[in-house]
C-alpha positions in Angstrom: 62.4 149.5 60.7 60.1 150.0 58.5 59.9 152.6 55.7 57.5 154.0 53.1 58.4 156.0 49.8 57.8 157.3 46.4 59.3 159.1 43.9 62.3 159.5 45.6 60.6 160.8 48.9 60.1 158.8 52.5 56.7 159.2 53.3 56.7 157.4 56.8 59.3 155.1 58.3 58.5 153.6 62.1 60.0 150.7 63.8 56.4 150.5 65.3 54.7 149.6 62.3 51.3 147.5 63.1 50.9 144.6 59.9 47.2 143.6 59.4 46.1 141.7 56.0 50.0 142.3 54.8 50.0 146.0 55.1 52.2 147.8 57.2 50.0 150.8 58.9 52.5 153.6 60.0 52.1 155.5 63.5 51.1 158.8 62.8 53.5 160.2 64.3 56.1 158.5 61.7 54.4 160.3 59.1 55.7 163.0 56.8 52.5 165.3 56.7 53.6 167.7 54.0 53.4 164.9 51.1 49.9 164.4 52.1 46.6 165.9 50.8 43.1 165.6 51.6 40.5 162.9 49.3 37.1 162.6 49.2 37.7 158.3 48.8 36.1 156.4 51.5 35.6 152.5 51.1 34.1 150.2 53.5 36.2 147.4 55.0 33.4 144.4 56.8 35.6 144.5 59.0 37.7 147.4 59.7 35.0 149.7 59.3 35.7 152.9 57.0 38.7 153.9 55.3 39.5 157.5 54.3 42.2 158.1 51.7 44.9 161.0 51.1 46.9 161.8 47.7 50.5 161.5 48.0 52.0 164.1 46.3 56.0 165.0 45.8 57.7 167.1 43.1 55.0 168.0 41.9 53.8 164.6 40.8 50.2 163.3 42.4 49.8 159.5 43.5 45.8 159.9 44.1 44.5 158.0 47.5 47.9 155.9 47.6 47.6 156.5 51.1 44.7 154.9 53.6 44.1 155.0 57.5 40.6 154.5 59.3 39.8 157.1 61.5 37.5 155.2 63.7 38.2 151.8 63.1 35.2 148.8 64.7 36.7 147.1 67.8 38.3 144.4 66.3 41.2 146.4 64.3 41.6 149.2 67.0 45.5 148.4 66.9 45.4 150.9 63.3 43.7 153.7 64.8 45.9 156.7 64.3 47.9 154.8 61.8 48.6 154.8 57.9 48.8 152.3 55.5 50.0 152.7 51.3 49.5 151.5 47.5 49.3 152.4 44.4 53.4 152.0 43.8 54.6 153.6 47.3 57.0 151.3 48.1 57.1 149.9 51.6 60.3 148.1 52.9 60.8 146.4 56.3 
């Protein structure tokens, strides 16, 4: 089982977790929406295609675009479509 958190919140935890470059991306269904606000960051993976981010915010404290998931990833990393992945101090723990 994997788990995500920060600040003393679990973000996402999923014994389904899919690890690609040594980041866990967590099912969306594993994921606790209401720490999660919509970011205008998009970066561009060669590969993976393009990334859209979402600040993680809990008590009151914002962790800006700690949290990244591609929405329509290229071919060759369709196993992280409809999935979440984290930085930016979230901890992650398998």
């Amino acid at each position: 089982m994997a788990k995500a958190s920060w600040n003393g919140v679990t973000l996402a935890d999923s014994d389904r977790t899919v690890i690609v470059e040594g980041n866990h991306y967590f099912p969306l269904d594993s994921v606790h929406a209401e720490y999660f606000r919509p970011s205008d960051t998009h970066t561009v993976c060669p590969w993976k295609g393009t990334a859209s981010y979402h600040h993680v915010e809990v008590n009151g404290k914002r962790n800006a675009d700690a949290a990244w998931f591609y929405p329509d990833p290229t071919l060759a990393a369709a196993q992280i479509k409809d999935h979440v992945a984290f930085w930016k101090g979230v901890r992650v723990e398998a």
